[in-house]
Every structure is written in C-alpha cells, then in structure tokens.
N, CA, C and O atoms as a GROMACS GRO file, in nm:
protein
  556
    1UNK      N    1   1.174   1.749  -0.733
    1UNK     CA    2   1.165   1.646  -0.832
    1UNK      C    3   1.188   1.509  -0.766
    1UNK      O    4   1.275   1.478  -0.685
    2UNK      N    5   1.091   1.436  -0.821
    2UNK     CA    6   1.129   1.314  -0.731
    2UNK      C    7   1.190   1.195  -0.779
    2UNK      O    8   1.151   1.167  -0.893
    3UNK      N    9   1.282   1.103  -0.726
    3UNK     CA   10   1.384   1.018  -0.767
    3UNK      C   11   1.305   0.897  -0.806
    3UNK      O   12   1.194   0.867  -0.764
    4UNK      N   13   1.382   0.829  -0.897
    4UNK     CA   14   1.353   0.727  -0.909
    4UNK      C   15   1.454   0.622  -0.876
    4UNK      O   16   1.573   0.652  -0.870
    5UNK      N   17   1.402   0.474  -0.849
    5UNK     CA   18   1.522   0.387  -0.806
    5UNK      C   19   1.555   0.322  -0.941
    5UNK      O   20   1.467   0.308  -1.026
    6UNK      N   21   1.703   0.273  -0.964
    6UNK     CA   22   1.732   0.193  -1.074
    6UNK      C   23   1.720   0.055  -0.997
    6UNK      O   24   1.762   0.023  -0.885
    7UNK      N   25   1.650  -0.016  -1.090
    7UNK     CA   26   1.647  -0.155  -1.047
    7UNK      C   27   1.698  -0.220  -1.135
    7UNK      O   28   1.649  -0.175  -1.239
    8UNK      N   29   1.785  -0.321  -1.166
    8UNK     CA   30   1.772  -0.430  -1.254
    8UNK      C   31   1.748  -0.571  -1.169
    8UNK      O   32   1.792  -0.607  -1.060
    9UNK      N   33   1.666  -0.632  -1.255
    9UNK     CA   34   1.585  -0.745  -1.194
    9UNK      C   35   1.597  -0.862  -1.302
    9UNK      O   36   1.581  -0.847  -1.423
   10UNK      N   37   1.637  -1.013  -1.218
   10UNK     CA   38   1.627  -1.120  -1.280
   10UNK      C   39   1.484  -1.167  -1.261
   10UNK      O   40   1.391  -1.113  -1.202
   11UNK      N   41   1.491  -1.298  -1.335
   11UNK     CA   42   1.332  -1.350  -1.406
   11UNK      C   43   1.291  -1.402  -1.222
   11UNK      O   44   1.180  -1.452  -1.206
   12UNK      N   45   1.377  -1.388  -1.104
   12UNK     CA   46   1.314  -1.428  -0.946
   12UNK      C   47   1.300  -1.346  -0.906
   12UNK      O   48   1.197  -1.345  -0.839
   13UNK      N   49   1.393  -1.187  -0.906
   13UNK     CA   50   1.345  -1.127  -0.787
   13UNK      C   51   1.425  -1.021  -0.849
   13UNK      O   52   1.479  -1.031  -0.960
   14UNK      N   53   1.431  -0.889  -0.749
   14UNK     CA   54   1.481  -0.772  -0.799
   14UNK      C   55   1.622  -0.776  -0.716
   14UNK      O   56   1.632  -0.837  -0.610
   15UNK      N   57   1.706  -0.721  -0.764
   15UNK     CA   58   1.858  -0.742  -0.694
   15UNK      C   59   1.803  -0.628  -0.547
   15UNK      O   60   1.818  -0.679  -0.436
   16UNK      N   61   1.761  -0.524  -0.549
   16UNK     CA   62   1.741  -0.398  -0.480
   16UNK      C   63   1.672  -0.452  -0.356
   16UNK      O   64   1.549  -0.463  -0.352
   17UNK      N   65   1.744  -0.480  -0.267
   17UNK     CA   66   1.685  -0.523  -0.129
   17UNK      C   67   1.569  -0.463  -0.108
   17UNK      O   68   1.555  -0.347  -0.145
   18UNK      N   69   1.446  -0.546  -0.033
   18UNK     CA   70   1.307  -0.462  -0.006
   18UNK      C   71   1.211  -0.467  -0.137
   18UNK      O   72   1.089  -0.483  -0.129
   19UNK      N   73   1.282  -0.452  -0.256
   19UNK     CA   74   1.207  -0.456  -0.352
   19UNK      C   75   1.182  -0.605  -0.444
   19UNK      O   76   1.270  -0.682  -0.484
   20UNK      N   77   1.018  -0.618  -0.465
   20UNK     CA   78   0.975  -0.690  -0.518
   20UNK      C   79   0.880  -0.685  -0.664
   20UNK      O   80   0.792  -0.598  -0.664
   21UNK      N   81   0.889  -0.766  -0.782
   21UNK     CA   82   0.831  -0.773  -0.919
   21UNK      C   83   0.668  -0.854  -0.863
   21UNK      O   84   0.661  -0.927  -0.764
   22UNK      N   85   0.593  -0.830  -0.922
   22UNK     CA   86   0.447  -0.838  -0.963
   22UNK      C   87   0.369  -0.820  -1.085
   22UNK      O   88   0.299  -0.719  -1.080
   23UNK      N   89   0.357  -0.903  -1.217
   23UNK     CA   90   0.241  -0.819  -1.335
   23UNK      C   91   0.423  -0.712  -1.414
   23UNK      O   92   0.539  -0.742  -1.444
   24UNK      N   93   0.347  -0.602  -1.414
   24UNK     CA   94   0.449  -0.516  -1.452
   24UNK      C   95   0.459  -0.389  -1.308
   24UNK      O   96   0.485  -0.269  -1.321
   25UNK      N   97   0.439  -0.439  -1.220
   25UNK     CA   98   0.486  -0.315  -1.090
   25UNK      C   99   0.543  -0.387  -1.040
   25UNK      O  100   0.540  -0.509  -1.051
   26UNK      N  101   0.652  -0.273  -0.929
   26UNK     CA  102   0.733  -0.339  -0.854
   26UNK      C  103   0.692  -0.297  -0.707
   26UNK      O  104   0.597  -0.218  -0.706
   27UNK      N  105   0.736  -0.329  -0.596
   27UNK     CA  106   0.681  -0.323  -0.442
   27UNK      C  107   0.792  -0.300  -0.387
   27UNK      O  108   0.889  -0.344  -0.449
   28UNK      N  109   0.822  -0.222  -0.254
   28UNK     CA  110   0.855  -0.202  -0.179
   28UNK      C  111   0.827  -0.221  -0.064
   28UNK      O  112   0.756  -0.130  -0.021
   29UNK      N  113   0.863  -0.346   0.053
   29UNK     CA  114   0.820  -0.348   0.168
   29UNK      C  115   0.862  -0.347   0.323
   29UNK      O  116   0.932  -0.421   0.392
   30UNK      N  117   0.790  -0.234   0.347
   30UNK     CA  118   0.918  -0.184   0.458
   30UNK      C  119   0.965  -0.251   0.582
   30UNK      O  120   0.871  -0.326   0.610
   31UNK      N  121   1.047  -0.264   0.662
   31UNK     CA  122   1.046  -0.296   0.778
   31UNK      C  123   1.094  -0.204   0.893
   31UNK      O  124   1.157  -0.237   0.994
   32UNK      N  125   1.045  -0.067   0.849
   32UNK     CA  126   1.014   0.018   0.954
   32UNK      C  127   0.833   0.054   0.959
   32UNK      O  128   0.736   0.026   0.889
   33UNK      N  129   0.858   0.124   1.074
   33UNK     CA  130   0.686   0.150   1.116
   33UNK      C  131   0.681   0.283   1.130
   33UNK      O  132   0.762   0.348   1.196
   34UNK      N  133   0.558   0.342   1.048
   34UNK     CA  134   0.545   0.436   1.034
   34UNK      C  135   0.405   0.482   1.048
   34UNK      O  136   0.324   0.390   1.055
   35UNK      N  137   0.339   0.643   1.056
   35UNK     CA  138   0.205   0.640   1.035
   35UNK      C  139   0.177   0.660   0.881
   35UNK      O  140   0.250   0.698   0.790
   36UNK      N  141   0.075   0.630   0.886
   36UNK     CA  142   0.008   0.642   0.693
   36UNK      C  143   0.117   0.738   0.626
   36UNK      O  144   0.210   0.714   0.550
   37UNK      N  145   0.066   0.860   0.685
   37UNK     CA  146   0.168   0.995   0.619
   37UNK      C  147   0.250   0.995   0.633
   37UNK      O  148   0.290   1.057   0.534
   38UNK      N  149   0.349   0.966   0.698
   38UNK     CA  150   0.486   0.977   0.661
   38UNK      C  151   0.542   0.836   0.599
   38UNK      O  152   0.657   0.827   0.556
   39UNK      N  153   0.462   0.740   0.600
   39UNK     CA  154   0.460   0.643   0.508
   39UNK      C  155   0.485   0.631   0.395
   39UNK      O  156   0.564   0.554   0.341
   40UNK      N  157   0.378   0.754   0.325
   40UNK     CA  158   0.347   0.785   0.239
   40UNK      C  159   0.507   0.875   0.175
   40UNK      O  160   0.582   0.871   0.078
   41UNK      N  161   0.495   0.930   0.270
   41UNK     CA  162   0.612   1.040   0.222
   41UNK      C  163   0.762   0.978   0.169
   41UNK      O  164   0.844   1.004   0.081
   42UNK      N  165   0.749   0.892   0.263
   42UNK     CA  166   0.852   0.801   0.220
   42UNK      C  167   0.871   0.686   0.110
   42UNK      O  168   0.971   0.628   0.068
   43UNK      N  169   0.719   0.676   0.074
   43UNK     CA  170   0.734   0.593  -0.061
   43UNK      C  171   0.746   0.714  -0.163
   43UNK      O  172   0.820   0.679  -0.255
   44UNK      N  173   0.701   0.839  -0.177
   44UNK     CA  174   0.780   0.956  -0.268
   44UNK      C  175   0.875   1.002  -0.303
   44UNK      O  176   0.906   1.057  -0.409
   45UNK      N  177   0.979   0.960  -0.131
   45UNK     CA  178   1.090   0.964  -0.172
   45UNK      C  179   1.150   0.885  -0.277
   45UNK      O  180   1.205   0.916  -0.383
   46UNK      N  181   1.121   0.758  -0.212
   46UNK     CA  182   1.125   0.609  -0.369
   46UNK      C  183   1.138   0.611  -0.495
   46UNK      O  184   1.214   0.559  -0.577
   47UNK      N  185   0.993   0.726  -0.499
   47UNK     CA  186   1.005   0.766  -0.676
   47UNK      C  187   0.857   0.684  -0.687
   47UNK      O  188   0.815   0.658  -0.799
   48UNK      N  189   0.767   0.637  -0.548
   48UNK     CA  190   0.681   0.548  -0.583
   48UNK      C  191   0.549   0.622  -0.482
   48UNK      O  192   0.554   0.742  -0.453
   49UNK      N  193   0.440   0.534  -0.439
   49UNK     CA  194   0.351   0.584  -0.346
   49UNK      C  195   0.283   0.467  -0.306
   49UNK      O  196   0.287   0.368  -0.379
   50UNK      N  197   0.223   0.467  -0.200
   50UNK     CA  198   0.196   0.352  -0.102
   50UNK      C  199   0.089   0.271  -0.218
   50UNK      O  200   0.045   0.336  -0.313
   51UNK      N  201   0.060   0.147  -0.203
   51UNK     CA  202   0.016   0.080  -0.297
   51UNK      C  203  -0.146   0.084  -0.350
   51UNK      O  204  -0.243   0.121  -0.284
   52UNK      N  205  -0.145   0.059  -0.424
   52UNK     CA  206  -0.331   0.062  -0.461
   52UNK      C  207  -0.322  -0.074  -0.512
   52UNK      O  208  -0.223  -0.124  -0.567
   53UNK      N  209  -0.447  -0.132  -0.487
   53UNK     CA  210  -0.465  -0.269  -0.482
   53UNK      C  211  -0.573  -0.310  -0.571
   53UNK      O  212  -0.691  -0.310  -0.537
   54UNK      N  213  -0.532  -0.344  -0.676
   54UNK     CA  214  -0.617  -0.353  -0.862
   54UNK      C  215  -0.705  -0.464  -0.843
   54UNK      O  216  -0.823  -0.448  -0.873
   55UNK      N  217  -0.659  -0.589  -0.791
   55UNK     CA  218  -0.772  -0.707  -0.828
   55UNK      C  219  -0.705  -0.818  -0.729
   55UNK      O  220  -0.591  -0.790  -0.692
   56UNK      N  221  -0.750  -0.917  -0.691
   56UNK     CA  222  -0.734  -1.068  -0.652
   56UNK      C  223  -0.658  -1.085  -0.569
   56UNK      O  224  -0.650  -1.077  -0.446
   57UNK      N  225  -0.552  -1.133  -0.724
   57UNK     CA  226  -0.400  -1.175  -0.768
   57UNK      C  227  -0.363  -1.080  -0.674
   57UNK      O  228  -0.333  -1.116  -0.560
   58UNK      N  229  -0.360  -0.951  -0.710
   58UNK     CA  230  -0.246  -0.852  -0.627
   58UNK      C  231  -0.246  -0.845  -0.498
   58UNK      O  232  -0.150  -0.819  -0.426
   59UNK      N  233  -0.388  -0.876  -0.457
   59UNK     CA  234  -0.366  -0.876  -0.344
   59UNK      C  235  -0.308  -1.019  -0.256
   59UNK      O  236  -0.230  -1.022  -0.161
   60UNK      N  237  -0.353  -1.092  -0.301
   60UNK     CA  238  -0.295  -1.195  -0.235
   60UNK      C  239  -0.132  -1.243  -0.284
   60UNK      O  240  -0.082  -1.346  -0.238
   61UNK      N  241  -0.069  -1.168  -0.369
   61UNK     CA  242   0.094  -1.147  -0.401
   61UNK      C  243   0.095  -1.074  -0.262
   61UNK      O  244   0.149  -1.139  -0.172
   62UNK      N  245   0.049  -0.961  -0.231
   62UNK     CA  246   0.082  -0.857  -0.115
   62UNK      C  247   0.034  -0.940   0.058
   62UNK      O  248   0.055  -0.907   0.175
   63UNK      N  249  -0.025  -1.037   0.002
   63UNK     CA  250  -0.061  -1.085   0.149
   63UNK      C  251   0.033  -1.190   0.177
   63UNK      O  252   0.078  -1.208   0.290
   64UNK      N  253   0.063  -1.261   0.079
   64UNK     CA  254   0.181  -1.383   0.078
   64UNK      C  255   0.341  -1.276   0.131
   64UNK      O  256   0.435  -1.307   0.204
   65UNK      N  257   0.320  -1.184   0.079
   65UNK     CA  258   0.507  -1.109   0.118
   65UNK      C  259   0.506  -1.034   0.261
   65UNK      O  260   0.601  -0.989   0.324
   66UNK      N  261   0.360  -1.037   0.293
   66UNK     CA  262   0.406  -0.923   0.454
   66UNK      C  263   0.347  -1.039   0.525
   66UNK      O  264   0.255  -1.120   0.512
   67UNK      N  265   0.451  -1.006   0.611
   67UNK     CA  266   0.376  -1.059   0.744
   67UNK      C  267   0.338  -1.058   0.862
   67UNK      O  268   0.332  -1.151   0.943
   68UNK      N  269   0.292  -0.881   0.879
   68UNK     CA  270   0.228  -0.791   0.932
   68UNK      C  271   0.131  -0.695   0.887
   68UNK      O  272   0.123  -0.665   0.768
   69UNK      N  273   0.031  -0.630   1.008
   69UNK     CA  274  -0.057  -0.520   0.966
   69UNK      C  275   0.058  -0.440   0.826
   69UNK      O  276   0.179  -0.439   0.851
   70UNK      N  277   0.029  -0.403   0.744
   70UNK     CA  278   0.067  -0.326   0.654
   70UNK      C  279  -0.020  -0.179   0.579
   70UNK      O  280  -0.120  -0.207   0.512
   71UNK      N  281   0.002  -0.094   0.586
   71UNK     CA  282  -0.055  -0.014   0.530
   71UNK      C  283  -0.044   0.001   0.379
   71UNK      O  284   0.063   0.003   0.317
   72UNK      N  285  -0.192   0.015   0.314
   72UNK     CA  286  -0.150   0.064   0.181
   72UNK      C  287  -0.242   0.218   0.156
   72UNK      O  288  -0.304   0.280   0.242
   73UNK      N  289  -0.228   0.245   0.034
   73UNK     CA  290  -0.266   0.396  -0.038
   73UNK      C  291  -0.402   0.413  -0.052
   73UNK      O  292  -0.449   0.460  -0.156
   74UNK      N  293  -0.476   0.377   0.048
   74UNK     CA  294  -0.687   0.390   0.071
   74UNK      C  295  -0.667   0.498   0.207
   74UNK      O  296  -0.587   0.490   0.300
   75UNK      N  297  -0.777   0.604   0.178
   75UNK     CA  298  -0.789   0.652   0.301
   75UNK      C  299  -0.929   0.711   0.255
   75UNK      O  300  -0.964   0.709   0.137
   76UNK      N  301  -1.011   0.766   0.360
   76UNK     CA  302  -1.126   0.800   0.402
   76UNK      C  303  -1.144   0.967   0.373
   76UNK      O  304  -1.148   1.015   0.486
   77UNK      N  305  -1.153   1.052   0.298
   77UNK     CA  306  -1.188   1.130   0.288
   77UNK      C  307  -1.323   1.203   0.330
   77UNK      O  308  -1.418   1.168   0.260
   78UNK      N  309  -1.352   1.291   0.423
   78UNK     CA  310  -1.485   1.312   0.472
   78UNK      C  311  -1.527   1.453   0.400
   78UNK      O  312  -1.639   1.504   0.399
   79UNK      N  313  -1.416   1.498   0.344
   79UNK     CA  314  -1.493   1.603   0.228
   79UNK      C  315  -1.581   1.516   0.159
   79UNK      O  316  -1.704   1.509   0.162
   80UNK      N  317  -1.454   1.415   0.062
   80UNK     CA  318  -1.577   1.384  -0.060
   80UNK      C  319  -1.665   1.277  -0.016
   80UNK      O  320  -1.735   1.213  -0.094
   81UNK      N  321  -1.660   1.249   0.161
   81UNK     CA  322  -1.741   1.146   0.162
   81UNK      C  323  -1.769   1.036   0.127
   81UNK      O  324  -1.880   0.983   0.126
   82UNK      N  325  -1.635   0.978   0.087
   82UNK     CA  326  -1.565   0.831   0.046
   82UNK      C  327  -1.446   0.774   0.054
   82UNK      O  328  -1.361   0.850   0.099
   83UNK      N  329  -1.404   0.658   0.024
   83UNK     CA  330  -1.272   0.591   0.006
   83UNK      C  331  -1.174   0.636  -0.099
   83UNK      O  332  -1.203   0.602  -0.214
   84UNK      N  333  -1.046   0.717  -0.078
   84UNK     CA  334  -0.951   0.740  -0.210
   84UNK      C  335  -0.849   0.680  -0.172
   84UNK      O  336  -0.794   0.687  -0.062
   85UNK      N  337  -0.810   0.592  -0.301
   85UNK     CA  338  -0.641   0.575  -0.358
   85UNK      C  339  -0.564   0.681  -0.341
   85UNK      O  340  -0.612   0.792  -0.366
   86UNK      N  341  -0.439   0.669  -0.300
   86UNK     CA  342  -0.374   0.795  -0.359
   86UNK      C  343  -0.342   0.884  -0.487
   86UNK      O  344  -0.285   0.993  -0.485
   87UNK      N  345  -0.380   0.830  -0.574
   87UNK     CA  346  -0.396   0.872  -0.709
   87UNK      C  347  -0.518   0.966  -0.712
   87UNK      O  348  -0.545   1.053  -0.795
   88UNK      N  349  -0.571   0.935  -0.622
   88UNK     CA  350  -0.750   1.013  -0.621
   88UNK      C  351  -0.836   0.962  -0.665
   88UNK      O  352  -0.939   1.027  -0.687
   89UNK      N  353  -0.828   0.816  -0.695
   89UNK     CA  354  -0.930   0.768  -0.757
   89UNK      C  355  -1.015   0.709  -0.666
   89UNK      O  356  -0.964   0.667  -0.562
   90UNK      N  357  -1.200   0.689  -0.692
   90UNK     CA  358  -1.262   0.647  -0.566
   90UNK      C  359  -1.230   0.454  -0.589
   90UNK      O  360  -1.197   0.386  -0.686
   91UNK      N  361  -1.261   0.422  -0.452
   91UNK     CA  362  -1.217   0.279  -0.442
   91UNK      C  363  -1.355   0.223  -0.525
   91UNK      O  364  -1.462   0.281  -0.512
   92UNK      N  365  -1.343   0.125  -0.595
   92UNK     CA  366  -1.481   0.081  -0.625
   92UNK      C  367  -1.483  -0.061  -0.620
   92UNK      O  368  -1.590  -0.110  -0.655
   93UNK      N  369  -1.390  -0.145  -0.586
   93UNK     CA  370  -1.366  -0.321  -0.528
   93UNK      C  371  -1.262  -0.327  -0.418
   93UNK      O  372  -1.141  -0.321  -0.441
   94UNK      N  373  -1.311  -0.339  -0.303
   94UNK     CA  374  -1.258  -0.363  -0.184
   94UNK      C  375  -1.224  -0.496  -0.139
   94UNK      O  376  -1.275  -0.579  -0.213
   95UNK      N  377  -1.170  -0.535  -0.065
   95UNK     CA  378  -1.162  -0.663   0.032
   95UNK      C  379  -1.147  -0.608   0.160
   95UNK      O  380  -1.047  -0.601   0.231
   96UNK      N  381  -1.251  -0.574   0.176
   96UNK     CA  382  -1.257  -0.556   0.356
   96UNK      C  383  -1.248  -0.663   0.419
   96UNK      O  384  -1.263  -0.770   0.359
   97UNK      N  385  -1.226  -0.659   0.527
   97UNK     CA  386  -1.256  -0.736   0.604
   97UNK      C  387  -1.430  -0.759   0.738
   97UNK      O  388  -1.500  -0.664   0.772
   98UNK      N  389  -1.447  -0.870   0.771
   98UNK     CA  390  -1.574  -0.837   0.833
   98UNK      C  391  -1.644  -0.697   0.895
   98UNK      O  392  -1.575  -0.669   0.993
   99UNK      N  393  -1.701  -0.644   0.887
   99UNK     CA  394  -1.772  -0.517   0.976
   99UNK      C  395  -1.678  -0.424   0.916
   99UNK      O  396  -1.668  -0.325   0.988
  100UNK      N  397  -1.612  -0.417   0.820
  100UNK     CA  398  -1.487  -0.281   0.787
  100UNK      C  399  -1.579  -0.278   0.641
  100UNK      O  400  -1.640  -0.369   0.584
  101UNK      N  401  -1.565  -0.157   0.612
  101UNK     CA  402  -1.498  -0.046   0.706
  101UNK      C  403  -1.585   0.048   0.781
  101UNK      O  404  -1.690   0.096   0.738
  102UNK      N  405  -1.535   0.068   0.888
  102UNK     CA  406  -1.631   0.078   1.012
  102UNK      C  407  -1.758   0.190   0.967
  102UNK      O  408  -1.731   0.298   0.915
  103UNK      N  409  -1.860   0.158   0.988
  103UNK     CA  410  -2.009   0.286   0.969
  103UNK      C  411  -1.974   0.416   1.022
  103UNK      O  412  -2.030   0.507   0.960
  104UNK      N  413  -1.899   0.456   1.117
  104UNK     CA  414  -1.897   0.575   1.117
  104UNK      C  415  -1.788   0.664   1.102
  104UNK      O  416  -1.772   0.778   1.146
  105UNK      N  417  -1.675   0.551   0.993
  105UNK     CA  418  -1.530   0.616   0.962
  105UNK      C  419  -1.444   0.694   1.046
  105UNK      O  420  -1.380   0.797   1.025
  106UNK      N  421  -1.456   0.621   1.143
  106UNK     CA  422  -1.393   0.711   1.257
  106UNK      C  423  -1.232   0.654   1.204
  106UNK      O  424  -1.151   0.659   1.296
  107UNK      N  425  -1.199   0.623   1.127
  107UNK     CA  426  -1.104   0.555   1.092
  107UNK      C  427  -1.045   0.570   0.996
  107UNK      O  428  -1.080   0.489   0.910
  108UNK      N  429  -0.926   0.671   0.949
  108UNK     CA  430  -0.941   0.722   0.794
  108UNK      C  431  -0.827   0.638   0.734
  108UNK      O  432  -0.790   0.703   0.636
  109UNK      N  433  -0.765   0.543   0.743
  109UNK     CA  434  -0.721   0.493   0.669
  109UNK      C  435  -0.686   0.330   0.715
  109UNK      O  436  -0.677   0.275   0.825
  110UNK      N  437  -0.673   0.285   0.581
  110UNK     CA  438  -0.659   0.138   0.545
  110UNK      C  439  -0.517   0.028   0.558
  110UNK      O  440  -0.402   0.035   0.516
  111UNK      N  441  -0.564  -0.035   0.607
  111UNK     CA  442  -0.452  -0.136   0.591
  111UNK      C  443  -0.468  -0.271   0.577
  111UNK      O  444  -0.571  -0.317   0.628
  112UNK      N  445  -0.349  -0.390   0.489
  112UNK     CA  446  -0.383  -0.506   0.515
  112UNK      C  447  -0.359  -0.573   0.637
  112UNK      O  448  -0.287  -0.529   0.727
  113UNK      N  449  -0.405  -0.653   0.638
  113UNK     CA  450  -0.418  -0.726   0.796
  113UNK      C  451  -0.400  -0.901   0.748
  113UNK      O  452  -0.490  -0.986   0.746
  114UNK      N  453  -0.220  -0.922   0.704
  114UNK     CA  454  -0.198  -1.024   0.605
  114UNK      C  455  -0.273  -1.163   0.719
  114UNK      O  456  -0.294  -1.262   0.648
  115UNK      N  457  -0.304  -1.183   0.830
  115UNK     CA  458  -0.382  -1.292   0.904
  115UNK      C  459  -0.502  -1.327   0.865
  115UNK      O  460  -0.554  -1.438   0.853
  116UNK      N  461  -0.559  -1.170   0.836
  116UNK     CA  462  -0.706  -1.206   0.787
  116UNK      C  463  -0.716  -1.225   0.595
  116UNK      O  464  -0.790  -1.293   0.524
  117UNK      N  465  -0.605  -1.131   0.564
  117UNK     CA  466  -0.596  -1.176   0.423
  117UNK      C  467  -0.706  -1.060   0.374
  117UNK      O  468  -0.764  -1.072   0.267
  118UNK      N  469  -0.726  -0.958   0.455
  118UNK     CA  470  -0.852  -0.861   0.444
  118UNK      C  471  -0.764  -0.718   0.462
  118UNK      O  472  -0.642  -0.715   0.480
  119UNK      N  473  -0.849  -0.603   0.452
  119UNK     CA  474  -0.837  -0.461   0.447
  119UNK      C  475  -0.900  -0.449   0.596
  119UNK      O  476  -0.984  -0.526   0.643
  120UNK      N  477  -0.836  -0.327   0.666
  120UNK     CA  478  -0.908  -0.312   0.815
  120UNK      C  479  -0.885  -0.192   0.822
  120UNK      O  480  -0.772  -0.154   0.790
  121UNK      N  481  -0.995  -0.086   0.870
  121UNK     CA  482  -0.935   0.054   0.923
  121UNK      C  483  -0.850   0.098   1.098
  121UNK      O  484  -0.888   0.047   1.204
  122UNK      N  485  -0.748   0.187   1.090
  122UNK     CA  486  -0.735   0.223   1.224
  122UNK      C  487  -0.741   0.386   1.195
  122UNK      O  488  -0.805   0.452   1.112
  123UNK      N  489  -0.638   0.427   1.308
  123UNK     CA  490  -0.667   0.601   1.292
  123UNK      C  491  -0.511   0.554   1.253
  123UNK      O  492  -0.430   0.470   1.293
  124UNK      N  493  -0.518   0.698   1.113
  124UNK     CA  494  -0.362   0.728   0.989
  124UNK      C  495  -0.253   0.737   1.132
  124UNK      O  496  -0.141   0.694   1.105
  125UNK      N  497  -0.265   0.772   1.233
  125UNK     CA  498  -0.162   0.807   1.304
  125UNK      C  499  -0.031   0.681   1.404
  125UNK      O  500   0.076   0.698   1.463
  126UNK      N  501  -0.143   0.531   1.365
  126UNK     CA  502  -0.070   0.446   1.427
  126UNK      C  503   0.065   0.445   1.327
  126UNK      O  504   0.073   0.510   1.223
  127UNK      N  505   0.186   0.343   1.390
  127UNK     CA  506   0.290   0.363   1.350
  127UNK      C  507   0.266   0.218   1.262
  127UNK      O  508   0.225   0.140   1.348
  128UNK      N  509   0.272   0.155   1.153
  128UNK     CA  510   0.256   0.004   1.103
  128UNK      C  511   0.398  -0.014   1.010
  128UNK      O  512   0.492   0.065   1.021
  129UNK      N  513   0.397  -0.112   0.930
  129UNK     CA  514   0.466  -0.124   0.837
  129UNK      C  515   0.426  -0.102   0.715
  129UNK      O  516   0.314  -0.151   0.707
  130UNK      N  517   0.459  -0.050   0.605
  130UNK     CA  518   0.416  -0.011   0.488
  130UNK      C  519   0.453  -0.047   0.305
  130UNK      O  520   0.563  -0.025   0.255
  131UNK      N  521   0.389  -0.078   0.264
  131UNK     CA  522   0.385  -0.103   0.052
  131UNK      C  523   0.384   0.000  -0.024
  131UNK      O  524   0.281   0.052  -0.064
  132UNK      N  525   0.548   0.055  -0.061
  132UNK     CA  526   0.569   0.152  -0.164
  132UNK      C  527   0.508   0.020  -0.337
  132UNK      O  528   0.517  -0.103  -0.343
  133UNK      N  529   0.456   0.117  -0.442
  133UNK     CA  530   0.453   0.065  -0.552
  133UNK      C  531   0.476   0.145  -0.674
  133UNK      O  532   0.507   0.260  -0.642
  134UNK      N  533   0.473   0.129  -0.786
  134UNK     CA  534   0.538   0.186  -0.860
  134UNK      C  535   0.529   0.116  -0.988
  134UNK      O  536   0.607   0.021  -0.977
  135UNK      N  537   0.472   0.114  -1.107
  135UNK     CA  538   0.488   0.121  -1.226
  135UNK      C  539   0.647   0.076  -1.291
  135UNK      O  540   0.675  -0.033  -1.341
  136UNK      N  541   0.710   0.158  -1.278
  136UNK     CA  542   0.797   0.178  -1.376
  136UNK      C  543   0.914   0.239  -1.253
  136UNK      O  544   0.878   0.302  -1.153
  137UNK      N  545   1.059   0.204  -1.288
  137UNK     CA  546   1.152   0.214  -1.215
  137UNK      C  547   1.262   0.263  -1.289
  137UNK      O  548   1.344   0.180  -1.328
  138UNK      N  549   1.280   0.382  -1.316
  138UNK     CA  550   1.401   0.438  -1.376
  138UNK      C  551   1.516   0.497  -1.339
  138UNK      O  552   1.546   0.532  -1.224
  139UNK      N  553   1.576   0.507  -1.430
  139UNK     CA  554   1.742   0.574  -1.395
  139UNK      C  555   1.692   0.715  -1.369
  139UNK      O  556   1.772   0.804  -1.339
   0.00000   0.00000   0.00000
C-alpha cells in the first residue's frame, strides 16, 4: 500500500521541504540522481509518480524550479509503438525539443532539459534528477 505525504501548505509554498504547489498538484523535486526507474520507484514511495506534463503553464512552472536535466513520467514504449505517461496514457502535446524525439527511439525515455525549456530523449538508464507529482496529498 502506498503512503501518502501530509502536507500542509501556506498561500507561498508547502512547509515539506522539496515539495512544491502548482493549479491543484503538488511537485516534488529531487536533488538526487537517479535512472528513470528507480526514479520512478521512488516517487511511489511518495504516494506520487514522476510527472506528466498537461499544458504550457505547467511546464514552464517545472522549467522555472529545476535547474537541471530532469526527468519526467514519458517513455517510449516499442510494444505499443509510441510515447506513454505513466498513467498509460498516449502523449498527444509534446514540447520536444529540436530533432527529439529521435526517429529511431533508440531512446526510451524523456526528460526536461530546463536550458532549452524543451523535452529531450536519453537511454532510462542515465542517472538525472527527477519530478515526483501528485494530485492530492493525504494523511
């Protein structure tokens, strides 16, 4: 069963070190380096999962707070032969960045690249820094 964090949060920021308010989600941003997957694993622990990136705004909230390669919750699936969220949903508005994501997906997962202000692929196994997110934050 997986945990959730209690947060209480003023109208600036969340008391819970690392964690940040957005819309109605909150963020988590790490300053360890990790690969995608155990990235991942570790925003579960949270009670959350690496971020999916809805529109604009969100992303450029997420590009203004890191200020490094960052990984979020897009990866390359070559079963279904496309881009998934971690939720499973297919990506259908991107911000890639130039020539990304690469033609022959040798590259299965995504990250921001807060310099370019863009999405870039490497291989899931580099170690980066990573965006837990999360909805809702309970006791």
């Amino acid at each position: 069963m997986l945990e959730k964090v209690q947060l209480q949060c003023s109208v600036s920021d969340c008391c819970l070190q690392g964690w940040a308010q957005f819309s109605s989600k909150f963020y988590y941003f790490s300053n360890e380096m990790k690969s995608w997957t155990d990235s991942r694993s570790d925003c579960i622990k949270r009670g959350a999962d690496l971020v999916i990136i809805e529109s604009e705004d969100e992303q450029r909230f997420i590009n203004n707070k890191t200020q490094y390669y960052t990984w979020i919750g897009l990866s390359y699936s070559a079963a279904k032969g496309n881009w998934l969220w971690v939720n499973g949903t297919p990506l259908q508005k991107g911000f890639w960045g130039r020539g990304e994501p690469d033609d022959e997906n040798r590259y299965h997962c995504a990250l921001i690249g807060t310099t370019l202000n863009a999405w870039i692929t490497i291989y899931c196994s580099h170690k980066i820094n990573f965006i837990c997110e999360t909805n809702a934050l309970l006791p």
